[in-house]
N, C-alpha and C positions, 0 to 999 in steps of 0.2 A: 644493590637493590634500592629502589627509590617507593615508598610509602607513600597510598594514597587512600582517601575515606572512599572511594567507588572509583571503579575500571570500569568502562563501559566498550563493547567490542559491536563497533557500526556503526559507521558517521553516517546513516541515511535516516529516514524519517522518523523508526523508533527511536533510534540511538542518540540523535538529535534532542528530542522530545526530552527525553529523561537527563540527559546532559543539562539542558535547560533548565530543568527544574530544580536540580540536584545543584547545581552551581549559585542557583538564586537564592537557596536556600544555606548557603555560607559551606557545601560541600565541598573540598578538593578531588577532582573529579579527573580523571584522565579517559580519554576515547580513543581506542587503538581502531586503525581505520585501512582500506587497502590501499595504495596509490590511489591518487584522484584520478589519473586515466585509466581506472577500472571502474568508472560507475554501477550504477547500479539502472540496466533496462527499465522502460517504466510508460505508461502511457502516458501520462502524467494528470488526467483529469482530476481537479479537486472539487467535490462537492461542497453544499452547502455546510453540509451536517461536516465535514471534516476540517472546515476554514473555521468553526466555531469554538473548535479545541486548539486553534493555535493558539499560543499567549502574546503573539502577534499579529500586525499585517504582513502578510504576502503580497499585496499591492505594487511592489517594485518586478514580480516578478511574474504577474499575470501576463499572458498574452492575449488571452478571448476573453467574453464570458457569456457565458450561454444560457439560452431561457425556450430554446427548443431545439429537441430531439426529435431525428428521423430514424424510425424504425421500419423493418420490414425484415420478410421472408428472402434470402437473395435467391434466382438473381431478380424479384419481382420488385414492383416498384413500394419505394419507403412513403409512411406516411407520417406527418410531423404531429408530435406530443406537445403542445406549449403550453408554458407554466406561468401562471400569471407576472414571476420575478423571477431573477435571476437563478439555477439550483445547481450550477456547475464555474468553474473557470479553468481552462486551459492554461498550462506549466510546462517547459521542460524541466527535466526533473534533474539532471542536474545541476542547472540554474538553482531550481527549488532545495534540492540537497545545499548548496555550497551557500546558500543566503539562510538557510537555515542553521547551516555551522555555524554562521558569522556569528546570530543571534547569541547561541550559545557558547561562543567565545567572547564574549562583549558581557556574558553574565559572569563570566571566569574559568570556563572549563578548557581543559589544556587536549590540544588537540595534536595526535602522531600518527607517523605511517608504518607498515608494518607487512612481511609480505607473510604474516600469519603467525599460530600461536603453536609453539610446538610442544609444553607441558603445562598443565596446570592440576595443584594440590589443594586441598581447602582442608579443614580443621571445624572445630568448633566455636573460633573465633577470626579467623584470616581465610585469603585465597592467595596463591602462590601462584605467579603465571610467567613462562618462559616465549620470548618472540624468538623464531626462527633466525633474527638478525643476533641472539644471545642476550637482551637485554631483560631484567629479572624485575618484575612488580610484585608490589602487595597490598592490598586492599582489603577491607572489614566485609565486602560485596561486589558482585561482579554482575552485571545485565549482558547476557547476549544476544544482541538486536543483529546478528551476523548473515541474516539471511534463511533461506529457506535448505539450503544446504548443510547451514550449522555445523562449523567445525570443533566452537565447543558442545555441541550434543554429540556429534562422534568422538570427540577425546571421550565424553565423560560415561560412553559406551551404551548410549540411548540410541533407541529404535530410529530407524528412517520411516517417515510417514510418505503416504503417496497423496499429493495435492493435484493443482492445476497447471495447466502449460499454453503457455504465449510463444508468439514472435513477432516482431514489429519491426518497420523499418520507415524511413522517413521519403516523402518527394519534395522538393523545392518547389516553389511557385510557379515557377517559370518555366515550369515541366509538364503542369497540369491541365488537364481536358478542359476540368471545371475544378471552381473551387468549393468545397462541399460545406454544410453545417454539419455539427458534430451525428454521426450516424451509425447505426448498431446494426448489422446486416444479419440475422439468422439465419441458422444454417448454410453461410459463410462454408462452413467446413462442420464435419458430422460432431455434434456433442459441445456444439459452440457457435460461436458469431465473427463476423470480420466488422472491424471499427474504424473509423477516421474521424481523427479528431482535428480540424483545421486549428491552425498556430501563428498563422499572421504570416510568414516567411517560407511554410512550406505547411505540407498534409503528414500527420503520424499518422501509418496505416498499419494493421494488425491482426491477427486473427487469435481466438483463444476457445481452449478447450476446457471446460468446467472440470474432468477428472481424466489424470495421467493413462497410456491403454485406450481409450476410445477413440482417439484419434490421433496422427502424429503430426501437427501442425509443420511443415519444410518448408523454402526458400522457394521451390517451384510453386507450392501452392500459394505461397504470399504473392509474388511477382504475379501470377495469373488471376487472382483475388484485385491486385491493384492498377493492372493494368485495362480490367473488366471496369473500375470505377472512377482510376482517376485518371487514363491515357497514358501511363508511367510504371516503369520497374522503380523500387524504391531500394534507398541508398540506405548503408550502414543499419543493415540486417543483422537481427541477435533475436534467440531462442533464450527461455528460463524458463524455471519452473516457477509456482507459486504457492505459496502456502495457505490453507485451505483446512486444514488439521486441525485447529483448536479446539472443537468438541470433543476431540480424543487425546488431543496432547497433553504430558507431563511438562508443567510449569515452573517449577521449582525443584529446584535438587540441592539442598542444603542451605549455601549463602550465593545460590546462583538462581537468577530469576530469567524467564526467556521473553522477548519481545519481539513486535511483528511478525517475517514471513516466520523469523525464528520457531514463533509459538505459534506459526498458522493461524494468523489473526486478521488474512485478505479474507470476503467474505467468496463462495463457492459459486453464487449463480450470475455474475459478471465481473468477477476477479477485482472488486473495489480494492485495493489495500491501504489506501493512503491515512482513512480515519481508523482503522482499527492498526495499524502502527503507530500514528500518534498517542491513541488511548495508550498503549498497553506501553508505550514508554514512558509516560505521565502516572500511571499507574505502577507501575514498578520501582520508579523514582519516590511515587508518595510511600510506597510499603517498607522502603529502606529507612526514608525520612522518619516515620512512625517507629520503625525498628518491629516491625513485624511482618519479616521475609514472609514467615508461614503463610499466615494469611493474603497473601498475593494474589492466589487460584481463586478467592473468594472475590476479590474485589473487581478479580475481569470476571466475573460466574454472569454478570446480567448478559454480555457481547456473548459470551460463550454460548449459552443459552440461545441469544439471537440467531450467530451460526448455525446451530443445530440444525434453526427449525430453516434456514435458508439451504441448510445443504437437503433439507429434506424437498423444498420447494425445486434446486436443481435437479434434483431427481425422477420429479414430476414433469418437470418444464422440458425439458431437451429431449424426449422420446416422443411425447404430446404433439410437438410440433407437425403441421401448421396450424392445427387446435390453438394452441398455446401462446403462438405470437399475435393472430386474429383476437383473443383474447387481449392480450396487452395491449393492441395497436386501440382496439373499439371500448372495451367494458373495463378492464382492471387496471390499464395504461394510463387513461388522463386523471382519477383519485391519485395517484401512485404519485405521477413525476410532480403535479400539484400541492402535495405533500411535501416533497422532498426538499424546498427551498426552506421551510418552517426546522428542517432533521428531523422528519419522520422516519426512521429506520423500518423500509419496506413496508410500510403500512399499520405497523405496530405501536397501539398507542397506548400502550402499559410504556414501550420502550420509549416512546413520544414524550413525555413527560417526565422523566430523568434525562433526556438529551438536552430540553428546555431548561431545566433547571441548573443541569451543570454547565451549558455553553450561556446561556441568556439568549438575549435578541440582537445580532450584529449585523451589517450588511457588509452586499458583498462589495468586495475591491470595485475600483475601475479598472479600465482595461490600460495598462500602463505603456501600450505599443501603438 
């Protein structure tokens, strides 16, 4: 059995995040992780508002960066949202994953592979956790940033939540009708949008459903989704689910704190997850450091709260339609994305004002491709 001050399970954005922190901070830290050729799906778009909680640049690892958005009803024509500065940058995400490890291997956290966790015990002072390959940790706290599937929330006999559902798949350049700007097609597919996000070397195309049951995103509907937009079937196709839960989910269970899609912390009305995985691994990281697991739930309560009221807004928006996106394209669209370069979280400027304070004023990357 080898002893460690935090075990962290997910070497992706949250798991990352809090490795980062926890290691800087003179932690011995270990991240138990899947093989790298099981990434983790991802569109990869990073917002402003989510490059401002890096404790780095991501600059190495930009492809785009974008300062307008084309929207539309599909399959009618998109109209563009431009923002006076930059409020987005295109990532693959596993580029973005594995340069994000680096970071937090370079602060000192020890990073393994592991094809999963087959027991874990916890006490009023340790956690005991067994890898399916037989190898035995211990740890005073344990983060599981594991995904939206969460195998430590099914070890530790917690509920499955029902969130959101994607699939995406990529075309090459050299395959494409057109090459498009980044573009949010609504009603793409019922209870959702299809997206393409251009990446310099090829187009991510995608479709996404705001809540699991309302519609079933497939293979045929993408390939017909992407052939209608970019003249192309697209390559290396993958379905997930996303986490979407956090207004309802149980965060902490003892000396175990959950992060990202773990704790449903993507947000419900365009599946962002990239800045509420960083949070919530930054934050779980600070709760340990503090030595006050309990209060965890409190310290994501402002995001959670956000959530709420954005699962409350998808709830409105996707049946509304084409109310809704006429809406967005004309009256509530160009405040919004205009906003969104500063990290305005959706318009919210109680939340405007703790995004500010906590990130500062940074600018974005160049485009490094």
């Amino acid at each position: 059995m080898t002893k460690w001050d935090v075990v962290v399970i997910g070497a992706a954005q949250a798991g990352c995040a809090a490795a980062w922190d926890l290691a800087a901070a003179g932690q011995r830290v270990l991240v138990l992780s899947r093989p790298a050729e099981q990434g983790k799906p991802c569109a990869g778009g990073v917002t402003a508002k989510a490059l401002n909680r890096y404790r780095f640049s991501i600059a190495p690892v930009v492809r785009e960066v974008v300062s307008t958005l084309w929207v539309g009803r599909f399959p009618s024509d998109s109209q563009a949202l431009q923002a006076a500065s930059p409020f987005c940058v295109m990532t693959e995400r596993a580029e973005l994953d594995a340069f994000c490890r680096q970071q937090a291997q370079e602060q000192g956290a020890h990073f393994a592979e592991t094809r999963g966790i087959q027991s874990l015990h916890q006490n009023g002072s340790s956690i005991t956790l067994t890898t399916r390959e037989g190898d035995c940790f211990q740890a005073s706290a344990l983060i599981a940033a594991d995904g939206a599937h969460s195998p430590v929330r099914k070890l530790l006999g917690e509920r499955r939540y029902a969130g959101a559902v994607a699939i995406e798949g990529c075309v090459p350049r050299d395959q494409l009708s057109r090459y498009p700007g980044m573009t949010l097609d609504f009603a793409a597919i019922k209870g959702g949008y299809g997206w393409l996000f251009p990446k310099g070397d090829h187009v991510n195309v995608g479709l996404y459903v705001w809540r699991q049951g309302i519609a079933s995103p497939g293979r045929e509907q993408l390939d017909r989704y992407s052939r209608q937009q970019l003249g192309a079937s697209p390559l290396g196709v993958q379905g997930y689910p996303l986490g979407t839960w956090l207004p309802h989910a149980r965060l902490c269970q003892g000396r175990i704190l959950f992060a990202g899609d773990a704790a449903g912390s993507t947000e419900a009305l365009l599946g962002e997850g990239i800045y509420g995985a960083v949070l919530s691994g930054q934050l779980a990281a600070q709760a340990i450091l503090a030595g006050q697991l309990a209060s965890y739930p409190q310290w994501l309560a402002g995001w959670r709260e956000e959530m709420a009221t954005v699962e409350q807004l998808a709830r409105l928006f996707y049946p509304l339609m084409p109310l809704s996106t006429r809406i967005l394209q004309r009256n509530m669209g160009r405040p919004w994305w205009t906003g969104l370069p500063g990290g305005l979280p959706w318009g919210n400027a109680s939340a405007a004002g703790a995004a500010r304070q906590s990130s500062g004023d940074k600018a974005l990357p160049c485009c490094s491709r």
